[in-house]
C-alpha positions as CSV (number, residue, x, y, z in Angstrom):
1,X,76.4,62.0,10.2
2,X,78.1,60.5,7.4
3,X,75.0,59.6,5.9
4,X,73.6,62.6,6.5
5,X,75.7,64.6,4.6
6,X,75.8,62.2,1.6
7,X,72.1,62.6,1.5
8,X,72.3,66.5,1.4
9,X,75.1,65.7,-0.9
10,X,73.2,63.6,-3.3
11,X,70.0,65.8,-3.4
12,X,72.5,68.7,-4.2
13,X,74.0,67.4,-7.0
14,X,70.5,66.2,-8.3
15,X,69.3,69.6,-8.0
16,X,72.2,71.2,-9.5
17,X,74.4,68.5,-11.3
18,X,77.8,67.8,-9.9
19,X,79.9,70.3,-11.8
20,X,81.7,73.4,-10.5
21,X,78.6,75.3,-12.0
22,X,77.5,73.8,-8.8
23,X,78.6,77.0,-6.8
24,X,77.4,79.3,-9.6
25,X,74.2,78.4,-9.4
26,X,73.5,78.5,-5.6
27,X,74.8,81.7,-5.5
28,X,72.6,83.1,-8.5
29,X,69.1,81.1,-6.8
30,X,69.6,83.3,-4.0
31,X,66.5,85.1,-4.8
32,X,64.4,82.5,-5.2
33,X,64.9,80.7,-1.7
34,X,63.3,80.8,2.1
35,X,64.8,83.7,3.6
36,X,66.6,83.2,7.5
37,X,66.3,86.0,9.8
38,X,68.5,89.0,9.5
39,X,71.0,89.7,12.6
40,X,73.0,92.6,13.6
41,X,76.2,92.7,12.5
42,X,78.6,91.7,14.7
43,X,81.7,94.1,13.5
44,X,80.2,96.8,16.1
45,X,80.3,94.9,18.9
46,X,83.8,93.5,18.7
47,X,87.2,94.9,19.9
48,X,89.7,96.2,17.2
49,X,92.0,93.5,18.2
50,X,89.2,90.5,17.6
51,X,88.1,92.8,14.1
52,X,91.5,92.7,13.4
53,X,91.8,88.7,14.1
54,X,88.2,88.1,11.8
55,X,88.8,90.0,9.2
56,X,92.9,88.4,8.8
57,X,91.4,85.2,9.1
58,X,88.3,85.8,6.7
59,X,90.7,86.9,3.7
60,X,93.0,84.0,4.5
61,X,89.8,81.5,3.5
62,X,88.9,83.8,0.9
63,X,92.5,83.1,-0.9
64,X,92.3,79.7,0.2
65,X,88.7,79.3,-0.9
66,X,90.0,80.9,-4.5
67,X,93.0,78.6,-4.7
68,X,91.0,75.1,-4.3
69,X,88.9,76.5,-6.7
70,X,91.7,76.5,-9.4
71,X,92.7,73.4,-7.6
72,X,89.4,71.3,-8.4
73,X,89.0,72.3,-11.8
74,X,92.8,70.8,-12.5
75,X,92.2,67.9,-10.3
76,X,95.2,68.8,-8.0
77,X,94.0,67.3,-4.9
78,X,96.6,67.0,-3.0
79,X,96.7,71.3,-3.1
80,X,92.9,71.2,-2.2
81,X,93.5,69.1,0.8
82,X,96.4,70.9,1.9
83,X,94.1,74.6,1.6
84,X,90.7,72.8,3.4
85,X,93.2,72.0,6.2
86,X,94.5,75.0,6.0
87,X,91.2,76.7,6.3
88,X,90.6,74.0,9.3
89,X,93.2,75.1,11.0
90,X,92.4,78.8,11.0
91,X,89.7,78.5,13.4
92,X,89.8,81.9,14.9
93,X,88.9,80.2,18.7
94,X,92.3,78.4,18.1
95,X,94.6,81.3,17.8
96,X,96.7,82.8,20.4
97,X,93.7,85.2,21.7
98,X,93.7,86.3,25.7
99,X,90.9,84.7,27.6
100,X,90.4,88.4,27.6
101,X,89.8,88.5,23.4
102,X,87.7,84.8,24.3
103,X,85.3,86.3,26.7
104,X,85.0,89.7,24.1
105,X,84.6,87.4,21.3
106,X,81.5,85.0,23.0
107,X,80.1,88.5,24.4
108,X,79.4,90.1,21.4
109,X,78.9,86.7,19.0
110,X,75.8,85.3,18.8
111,X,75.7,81.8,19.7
112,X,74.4,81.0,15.7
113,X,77.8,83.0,14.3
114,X,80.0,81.0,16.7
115,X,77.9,77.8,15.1
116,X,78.7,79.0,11.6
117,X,81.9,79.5,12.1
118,X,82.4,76.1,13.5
119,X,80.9,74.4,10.7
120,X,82.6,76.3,8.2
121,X,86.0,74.8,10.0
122,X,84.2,71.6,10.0
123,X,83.4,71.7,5.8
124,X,87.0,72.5,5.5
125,X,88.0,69.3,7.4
126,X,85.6,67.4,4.8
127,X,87.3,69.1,1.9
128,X,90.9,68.2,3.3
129,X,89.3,64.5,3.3
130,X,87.9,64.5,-0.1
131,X,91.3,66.1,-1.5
132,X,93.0,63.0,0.3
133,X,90.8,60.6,-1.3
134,X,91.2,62.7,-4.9
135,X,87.1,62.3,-4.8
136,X,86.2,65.2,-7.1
137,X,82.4,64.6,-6.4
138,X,83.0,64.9,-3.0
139,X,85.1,68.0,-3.2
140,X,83.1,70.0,-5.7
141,X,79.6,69.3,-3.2
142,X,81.8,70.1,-0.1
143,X,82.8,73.1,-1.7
144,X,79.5,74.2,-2.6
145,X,78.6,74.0,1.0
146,X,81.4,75.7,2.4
147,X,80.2,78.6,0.2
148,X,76.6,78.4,1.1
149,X,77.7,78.8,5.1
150,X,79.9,81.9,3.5
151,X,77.3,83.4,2.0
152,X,74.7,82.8,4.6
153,X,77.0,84.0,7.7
154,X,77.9,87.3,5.7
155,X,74.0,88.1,5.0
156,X,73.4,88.0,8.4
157,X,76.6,89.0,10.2
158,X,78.4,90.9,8.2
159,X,76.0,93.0,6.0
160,X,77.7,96.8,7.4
161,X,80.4,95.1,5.1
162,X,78.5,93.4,2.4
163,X,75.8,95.6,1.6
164,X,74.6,93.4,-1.4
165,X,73.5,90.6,0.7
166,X,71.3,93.0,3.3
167,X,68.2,91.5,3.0
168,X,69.2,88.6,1.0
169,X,66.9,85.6,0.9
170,X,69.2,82.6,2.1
171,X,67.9,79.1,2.8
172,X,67.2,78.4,6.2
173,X,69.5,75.4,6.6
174,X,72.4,77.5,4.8
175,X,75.0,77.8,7.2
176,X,73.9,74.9,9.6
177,X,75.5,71.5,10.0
178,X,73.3,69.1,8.4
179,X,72.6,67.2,11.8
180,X,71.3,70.6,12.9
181,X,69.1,70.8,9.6
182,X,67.5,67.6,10.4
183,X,66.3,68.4,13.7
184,X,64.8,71.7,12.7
185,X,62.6,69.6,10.3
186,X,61.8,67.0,12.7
């Protein structure tokens, strides 16, 4: 997998240079990639409590996500592997929910948002790691991904929230562990 990712890694930063324009510029291309199918949003279908649980832990990465921002730019590595954990460590499936709020939560999820989620958490991991090993490469490209499988998770999850990314053209492989990416183009 490791190889994998460098791969993606190193056609990314040949596509788009390995700066923290990086992020800038994937958000901006939006409109000019291969759009993924729309879903529903899932907001709807959950209970208050598990709304209440996503949307808690969704502005918890979005501070975090802010913070190793800053954090790259000064180099503090130490503070973005502390935040990727931290992000890590918020996976929602994790918390203290009932097997009540677990059965809700796979009911009304779609298998692919459960997926996203769990790469997201995954990214974060690899962010932790590249902030341990105060590689800056590694931790700008990981970074960009992360926000990619933000980005792409909103447009089709979330868009009863985030009207601007209705109809958005994402990437297909947005939001997909590159393993995952690999087999759809086998």
């Amino acid at each position: 997998m490791a190889s994998l990712i460098s791969a993606r890694s190193q056609r990314l930063c040949y596509r788009y240079g390995c700066s923290a324009t990086i992020v800038m510029g994937m958000i901006v291309g939006l409109g000019l990639s291969t759009a993924i199918q729309a879903a529903e949003p899932i907001r709807p279908d959950l209970t208050p409590r598990l709304q209440g649980f996503l949307k808690e832990e969704m502005l918890q990465i979005e501070q975090a996500m802010q913070e190793i921002y800053s954090a790259m730019l000064q180099g503090r590595h130490a503070e973005v592997a502390e935040k990727g954990q931290s992000i890590h460590d918020s996976f929602i499936l994790d918390q203290s929910l009932t097997d009540e709020d677990r059965h809700a939560l796979r009911s009304a999820a779609p298998q692919q948002f459960l997926r996203m989620d769990a790469y997201l958490h995954e990214l974060a991991a690899m962010l932790a790691e590249a902030g341990r090993a105060e590689d800056s490469t590694r931790q700008l490209e990981t970074y960009a991904r992360m926000t990619e499988s933000c980005v792409a998770c909103h447009s089709a999850y979330v868009t009863d929230r985030f009207e601007g990314l209705e109809g958005a053209d994402i990437p297909a492989d947005w939001g997909k562990p590159v393993a995952e990416e690999q087999e759809t183009q086998d």
